[in-house]
GUVEX-856785 format. One record per atom (N, C-alpha, C, O): x, y, z. Coordinates in steps of 0.05 Angstrom, whole numbers, plus 32768, in hexadecimal, padded with zeros to 4 digits. Example, Ala and Ser with C-alpha at 12.3 -4.5 7.8 and 13.67 -1.06 7.14 Angstrom:
2
81087F8E809C/80F67FA6809C/81087FBE809C/811D7FBE80A9/81017FD3808E/81117FEB808F/81028001809D/810C801780A1/
***
This chain:
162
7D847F37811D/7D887F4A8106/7D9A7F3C80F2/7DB17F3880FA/7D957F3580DD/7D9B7F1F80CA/7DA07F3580B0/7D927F3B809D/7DC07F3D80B8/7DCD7F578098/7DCE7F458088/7DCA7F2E808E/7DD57F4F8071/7DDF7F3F8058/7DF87F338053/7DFF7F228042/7E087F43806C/7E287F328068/7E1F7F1F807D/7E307F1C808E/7E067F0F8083/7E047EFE8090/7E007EEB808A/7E0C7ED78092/7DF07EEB807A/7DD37EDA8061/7DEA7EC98045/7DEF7ED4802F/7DF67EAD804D/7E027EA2803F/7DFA7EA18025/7E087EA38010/7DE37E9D8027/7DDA7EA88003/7DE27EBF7FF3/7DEC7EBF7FDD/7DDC7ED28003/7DE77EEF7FF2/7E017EF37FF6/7E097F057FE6/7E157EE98008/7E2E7EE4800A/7E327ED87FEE/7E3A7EE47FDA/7E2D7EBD7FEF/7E357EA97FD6/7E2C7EC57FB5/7E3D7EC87FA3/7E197ED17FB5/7E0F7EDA7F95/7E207EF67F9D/7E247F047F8A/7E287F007FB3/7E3C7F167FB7/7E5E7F157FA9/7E6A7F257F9B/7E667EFC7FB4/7E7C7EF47FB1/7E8A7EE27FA0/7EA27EE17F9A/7E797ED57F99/7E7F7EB17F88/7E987EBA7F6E/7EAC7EAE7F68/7E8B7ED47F62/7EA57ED07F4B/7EC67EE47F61/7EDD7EE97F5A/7EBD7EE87F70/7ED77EF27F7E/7EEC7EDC7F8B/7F057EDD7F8B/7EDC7EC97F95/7EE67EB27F9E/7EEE7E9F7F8B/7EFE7E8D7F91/7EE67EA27F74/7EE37E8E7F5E/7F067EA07F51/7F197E917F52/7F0A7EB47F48/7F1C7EB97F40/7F337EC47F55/7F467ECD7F48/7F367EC57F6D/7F477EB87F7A/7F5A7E9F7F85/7F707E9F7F8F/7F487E8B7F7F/7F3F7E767F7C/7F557E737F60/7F6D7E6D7F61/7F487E787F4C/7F597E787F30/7F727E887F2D/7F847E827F1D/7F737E967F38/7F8F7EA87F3D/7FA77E917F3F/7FB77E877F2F/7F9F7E8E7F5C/7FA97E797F73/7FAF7E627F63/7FC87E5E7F60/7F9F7E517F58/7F9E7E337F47/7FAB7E327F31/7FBE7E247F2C/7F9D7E477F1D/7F9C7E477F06/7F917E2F7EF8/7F9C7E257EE4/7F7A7E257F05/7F697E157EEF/7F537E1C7EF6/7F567E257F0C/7F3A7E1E7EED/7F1C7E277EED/7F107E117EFB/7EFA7E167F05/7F1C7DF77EFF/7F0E7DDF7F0E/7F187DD97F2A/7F0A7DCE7F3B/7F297DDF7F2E/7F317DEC7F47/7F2A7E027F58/7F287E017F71/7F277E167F48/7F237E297F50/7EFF7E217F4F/7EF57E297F64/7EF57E1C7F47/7ED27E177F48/7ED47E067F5E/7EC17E0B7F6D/7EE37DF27F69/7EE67DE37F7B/7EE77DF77F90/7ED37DF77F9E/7EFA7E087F94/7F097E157FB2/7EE97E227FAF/7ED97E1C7FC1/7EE27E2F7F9F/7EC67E3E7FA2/7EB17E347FB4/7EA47E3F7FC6/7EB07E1E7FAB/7E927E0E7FB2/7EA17E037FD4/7E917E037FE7/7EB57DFC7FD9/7EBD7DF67FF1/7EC17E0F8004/7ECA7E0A801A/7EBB7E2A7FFB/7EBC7E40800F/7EA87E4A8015/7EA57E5A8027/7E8F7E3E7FFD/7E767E448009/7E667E2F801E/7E527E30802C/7E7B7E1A8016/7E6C7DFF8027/7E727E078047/7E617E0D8058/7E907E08804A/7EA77E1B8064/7E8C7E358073/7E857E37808A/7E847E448058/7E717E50806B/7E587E488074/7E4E7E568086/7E4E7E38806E/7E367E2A8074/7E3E7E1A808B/7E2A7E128098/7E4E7E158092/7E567DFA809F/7E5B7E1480BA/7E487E1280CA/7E6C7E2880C2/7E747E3480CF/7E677E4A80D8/7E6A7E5480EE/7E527E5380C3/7E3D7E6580CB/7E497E8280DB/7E3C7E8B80ED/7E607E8D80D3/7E6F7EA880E4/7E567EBA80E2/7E467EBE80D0/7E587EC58102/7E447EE28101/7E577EF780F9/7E687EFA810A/7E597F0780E4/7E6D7F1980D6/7E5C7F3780E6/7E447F3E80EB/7E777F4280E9/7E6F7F5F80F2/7E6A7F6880E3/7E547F7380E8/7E747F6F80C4/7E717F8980AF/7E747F728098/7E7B7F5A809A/7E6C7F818084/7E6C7F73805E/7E917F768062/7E9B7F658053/7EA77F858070/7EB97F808063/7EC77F63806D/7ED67F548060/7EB87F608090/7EC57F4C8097/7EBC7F32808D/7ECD7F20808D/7E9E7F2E8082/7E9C7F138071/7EAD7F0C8058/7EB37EF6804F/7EB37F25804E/7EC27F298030/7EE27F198035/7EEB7F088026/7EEE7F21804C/7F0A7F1E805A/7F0A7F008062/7F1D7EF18061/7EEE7EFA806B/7EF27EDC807A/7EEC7ECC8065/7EF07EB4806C/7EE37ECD804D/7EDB7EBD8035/7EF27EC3802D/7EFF7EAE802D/7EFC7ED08027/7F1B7ED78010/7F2D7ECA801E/7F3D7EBF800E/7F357EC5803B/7F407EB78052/7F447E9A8053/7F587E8D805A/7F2D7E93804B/7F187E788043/7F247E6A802D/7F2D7E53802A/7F217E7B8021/7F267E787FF2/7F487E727FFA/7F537E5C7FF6/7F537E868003/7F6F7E7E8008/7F797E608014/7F8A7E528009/7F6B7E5A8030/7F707E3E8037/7F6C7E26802B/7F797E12802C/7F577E2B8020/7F447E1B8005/7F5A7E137FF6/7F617DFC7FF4/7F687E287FE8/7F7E7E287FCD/7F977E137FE0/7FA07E007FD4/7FA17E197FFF/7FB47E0B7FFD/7FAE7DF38005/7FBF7DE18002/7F957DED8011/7F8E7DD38014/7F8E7DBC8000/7F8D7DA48000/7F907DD97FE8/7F8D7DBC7FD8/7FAB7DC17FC4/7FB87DB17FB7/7FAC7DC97FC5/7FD37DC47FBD/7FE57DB27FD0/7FF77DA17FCB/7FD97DBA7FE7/7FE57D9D7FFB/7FDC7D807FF2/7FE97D6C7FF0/7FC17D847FEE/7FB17D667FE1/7FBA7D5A7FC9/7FBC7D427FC7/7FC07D6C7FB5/7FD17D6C7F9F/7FE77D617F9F/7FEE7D507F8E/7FF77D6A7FB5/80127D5C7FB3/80137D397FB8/801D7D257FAD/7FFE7D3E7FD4/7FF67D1A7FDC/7FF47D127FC6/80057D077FBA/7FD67D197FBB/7FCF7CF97FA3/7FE57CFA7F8F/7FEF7CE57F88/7FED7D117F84/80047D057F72/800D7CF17F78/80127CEE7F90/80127CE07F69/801D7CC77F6F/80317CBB7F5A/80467CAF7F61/802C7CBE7F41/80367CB87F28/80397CD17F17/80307CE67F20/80477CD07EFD/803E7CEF7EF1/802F7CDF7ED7/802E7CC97ECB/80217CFD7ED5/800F7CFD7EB9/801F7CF07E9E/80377CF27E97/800A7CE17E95/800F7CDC7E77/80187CEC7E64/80097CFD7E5B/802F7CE97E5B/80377D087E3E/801F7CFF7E27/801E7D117E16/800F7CEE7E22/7FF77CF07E18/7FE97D057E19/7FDF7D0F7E05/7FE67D137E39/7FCA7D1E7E43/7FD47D3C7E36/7FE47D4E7E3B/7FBA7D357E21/7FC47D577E17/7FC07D6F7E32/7FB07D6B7E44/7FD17D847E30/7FCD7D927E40/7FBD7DB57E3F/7FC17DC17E2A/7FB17DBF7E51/7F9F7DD67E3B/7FAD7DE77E35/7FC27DEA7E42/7FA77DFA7E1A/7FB37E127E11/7FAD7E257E1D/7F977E2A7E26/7FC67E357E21/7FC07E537E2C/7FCF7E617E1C/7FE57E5C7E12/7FC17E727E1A/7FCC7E927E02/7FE47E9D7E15/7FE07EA37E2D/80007EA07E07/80157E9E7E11/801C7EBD7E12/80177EC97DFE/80277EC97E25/802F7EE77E29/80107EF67E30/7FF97EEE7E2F/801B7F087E37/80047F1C7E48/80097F1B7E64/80147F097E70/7FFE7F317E6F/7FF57F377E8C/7FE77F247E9E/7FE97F297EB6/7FDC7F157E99/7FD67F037EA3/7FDD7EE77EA3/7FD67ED87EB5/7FE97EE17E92/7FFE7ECA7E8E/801A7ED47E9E/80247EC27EAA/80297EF17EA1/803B7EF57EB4/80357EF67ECF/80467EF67EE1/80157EF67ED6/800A7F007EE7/800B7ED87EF4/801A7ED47F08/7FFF7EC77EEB/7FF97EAC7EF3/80227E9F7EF6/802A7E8A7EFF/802F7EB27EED/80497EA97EEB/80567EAE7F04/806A7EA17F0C/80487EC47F14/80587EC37F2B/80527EB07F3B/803D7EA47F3C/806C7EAE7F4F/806C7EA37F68/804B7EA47F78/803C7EB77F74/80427E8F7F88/80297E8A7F95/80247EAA7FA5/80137EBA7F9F/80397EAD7FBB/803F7EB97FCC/80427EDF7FC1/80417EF47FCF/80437EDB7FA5/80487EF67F96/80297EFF7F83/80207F157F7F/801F7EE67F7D/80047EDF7F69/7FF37EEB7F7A/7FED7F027F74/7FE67EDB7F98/7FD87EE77FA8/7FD07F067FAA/7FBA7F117FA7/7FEA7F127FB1/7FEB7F2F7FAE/7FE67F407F9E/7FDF7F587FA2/7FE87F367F8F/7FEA7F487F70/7FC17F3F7F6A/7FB17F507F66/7FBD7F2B7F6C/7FA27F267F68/7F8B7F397F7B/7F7C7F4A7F73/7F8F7F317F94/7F847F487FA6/7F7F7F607FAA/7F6B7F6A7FB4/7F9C7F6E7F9C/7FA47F837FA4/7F907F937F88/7F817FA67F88/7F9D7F7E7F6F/7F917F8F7F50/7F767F897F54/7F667F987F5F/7F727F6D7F4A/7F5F7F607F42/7F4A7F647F59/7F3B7F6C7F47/7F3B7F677F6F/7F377F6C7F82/7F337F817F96/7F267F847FAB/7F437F8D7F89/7F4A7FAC7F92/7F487FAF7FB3/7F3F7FC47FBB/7F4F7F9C7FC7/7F597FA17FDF/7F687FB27FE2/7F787FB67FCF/7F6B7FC27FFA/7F827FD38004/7F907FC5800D/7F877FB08017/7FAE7FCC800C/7FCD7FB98023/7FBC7FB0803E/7FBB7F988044/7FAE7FC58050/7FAD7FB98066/7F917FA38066/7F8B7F97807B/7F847FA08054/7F6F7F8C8052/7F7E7F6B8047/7F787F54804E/7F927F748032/7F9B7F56802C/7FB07F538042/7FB77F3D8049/7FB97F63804B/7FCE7F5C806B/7FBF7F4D8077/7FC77F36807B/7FA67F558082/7F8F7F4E8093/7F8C7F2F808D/7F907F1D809D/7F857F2D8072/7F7D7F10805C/7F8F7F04806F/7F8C7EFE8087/7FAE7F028058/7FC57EF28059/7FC97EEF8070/7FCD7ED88076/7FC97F048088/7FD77F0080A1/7FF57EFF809C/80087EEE809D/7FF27F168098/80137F1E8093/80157F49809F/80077F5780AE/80297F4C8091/802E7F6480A8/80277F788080/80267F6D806A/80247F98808A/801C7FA28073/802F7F9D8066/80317F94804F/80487FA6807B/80617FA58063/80657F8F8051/806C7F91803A/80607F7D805D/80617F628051/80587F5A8030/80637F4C801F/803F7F688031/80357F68801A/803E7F7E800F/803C7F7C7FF6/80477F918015/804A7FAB8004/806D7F9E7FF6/80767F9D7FDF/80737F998009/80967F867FFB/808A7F687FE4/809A7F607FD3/80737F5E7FE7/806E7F4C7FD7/805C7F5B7FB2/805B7F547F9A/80507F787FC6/80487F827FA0/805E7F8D7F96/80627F8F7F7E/80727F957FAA/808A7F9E7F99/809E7F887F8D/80AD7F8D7F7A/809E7F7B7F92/80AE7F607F88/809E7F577F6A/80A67F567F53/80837F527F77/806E7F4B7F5D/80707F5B7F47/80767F4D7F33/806F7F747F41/806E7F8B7F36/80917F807F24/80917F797F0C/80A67F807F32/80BE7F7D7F25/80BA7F697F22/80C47F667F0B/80B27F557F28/80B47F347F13/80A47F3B7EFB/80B17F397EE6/808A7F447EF9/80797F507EE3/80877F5D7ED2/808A7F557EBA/80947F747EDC/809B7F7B7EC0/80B47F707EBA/80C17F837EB0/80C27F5B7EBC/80D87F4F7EB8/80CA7F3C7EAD/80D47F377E96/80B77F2D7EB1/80AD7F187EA0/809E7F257E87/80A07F167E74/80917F3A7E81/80877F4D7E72/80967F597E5E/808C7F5F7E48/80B87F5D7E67/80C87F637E5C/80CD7F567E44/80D17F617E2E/80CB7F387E4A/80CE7F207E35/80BF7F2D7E21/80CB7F347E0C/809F7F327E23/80917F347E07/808C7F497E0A/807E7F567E19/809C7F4E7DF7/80987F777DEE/807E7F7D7DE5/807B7F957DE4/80627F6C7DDC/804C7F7C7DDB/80437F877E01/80367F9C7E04/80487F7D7E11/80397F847E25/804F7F997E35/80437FAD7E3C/805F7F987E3A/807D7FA27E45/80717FB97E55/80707FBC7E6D/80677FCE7E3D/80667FE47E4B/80497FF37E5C/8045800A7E61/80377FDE7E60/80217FDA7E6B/80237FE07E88/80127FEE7E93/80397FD67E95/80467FDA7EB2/80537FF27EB6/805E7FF77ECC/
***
């Protein structure tokens, strides 16, 4: 009996921009994050999990997308080797907003806040993710939440959005 949280194909056209902007959360570059993407559908092909329910393929790809992101921040640190050229222009980002305070937090604070909003998991599903305890995360959106609007604070157009 072959469900659809089975069938890597409809997984991949189910999920791809969920993984993809976790992925971007996590990174914050689109080429990275298209990277961690394409390496969590390869992870599932390669591993082939028989998933009990659509929530548990959702959990073990978002699981996936997560290891993906630090695998390669560890890889990151290796090849560095030299630093960048002050030549290499670097890209623009539109400065202030919710989402610029949002890419400003801590890794460990970003995660949460992505899942939780962006995502709309419940505490005990990104507990589940992270492998952490509920409280854990419920002390990490509350932390997130006060760094937000303390960094929000700075630019009085968004301030009172929170």
């Amino acid at each position: 009996m072959n469900q659809a949280w089975n069938d890597p194909a409809e997984l991949a056209r189910q999920y791809a921009k969920t993984i993809f902007r976790l992925a971007y959360a996590r990174t914050g570059s689109q080429i990275d994050a298209e990277d961690v993407m394409q390496e969590v559908f390869v992870r599932l092909l390669r591993a082939r999990p028989d998933f009990d329910s659509q929530e548990h393929a959702k959990a073990w790809l978002l699981r996936v997308a997560i290891n993906c992101t630090n695998d390669l921040f560890r890889l990151s640190r290796r090849r560095r080797e030299q630093p960048l050229p002050d030549t290499l222009p670097a890209p623009e980002r539109e400065e202030g907003g919710v989402v610029e305070a949002v890419l400003a937090l801590p890794p460990k604070y970003r995660i949460v806040v992505h899942l939780y909003y962006y995502e709309e998991l419940s505490i005990a599903e990104i507990a589940s993710i992270l492998g952490k305890s509920e409280g854990t995360v419920k002390s990490r959106l509350f932390r997130a939440r006060a760094l937000l609007r303390q960094y929000l604070e700075e630019d009085d157009n968004v301030s009172e959005r929170l």
